[in-house]
N, C-alpha and C positions, 0 to 999 in steps of 0.2 A: 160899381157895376152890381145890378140888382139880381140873384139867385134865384133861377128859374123853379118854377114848382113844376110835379108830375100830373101830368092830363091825366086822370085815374078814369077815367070813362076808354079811353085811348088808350090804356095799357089794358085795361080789362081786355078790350078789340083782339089787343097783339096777344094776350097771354090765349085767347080759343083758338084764334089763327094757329099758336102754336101747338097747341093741345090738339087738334082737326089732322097739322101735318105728321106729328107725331101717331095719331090713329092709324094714319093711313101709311104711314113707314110699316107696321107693323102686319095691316091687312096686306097691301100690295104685292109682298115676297110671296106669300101664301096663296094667294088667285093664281100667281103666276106659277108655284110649283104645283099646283095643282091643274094647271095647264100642262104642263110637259109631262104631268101623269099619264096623262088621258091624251094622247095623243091620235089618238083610232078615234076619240070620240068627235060627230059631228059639231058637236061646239067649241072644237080647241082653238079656232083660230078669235071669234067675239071673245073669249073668256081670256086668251091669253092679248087680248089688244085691253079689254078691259084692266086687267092685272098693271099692264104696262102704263096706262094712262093714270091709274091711282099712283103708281110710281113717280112720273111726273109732276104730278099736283101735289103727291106731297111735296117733294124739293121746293116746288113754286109759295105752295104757303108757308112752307118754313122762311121764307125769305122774305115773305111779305109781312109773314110773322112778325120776324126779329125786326126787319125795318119798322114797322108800328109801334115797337116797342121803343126802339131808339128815336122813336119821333116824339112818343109820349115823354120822357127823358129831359131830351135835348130841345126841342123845338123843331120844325120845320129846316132845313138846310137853305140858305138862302142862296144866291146865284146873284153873280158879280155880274 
């Protein structure tokens, strides 16, 4: 059995993806507590949906991250 080598272009991919959701773990809590500051102010409902959706996106690219990464790795998962 032949030892697979790493997609280095492919892992590059998954190490920003994780780097981008990592950013954005970081920003997100912070739009958002700065949303429930400002509660009086006419922008807290865009600002706090904004807050929320970089929350989202990050979870989604950390996943999509780590999976790139494990695809760079591993190979492709094949399907029976």
């Amino acid at each position: 059995m032949e030892q697979k080598r790493t997609d280095k272009p492919l892992l590059a991919k998954g190490v920003q993806r994780i780097a981008l959701a990592i950013l954005c773990m970081f920003i997100s809590p912070v739009i958002i507590h700065s949303a429930f500051k400002n509660q009086d102010h006419p922008l807290y409902i865009p600002i706090l949906i904004l807050g929320i959706a970089g929350a989202i996106f990050a979870v989604f690219m950390g996943f999509r991250g780590l999976q790139t990464v494990m695809e760079s790795m591993f190979g492709k998962k094949k399907k029976k």
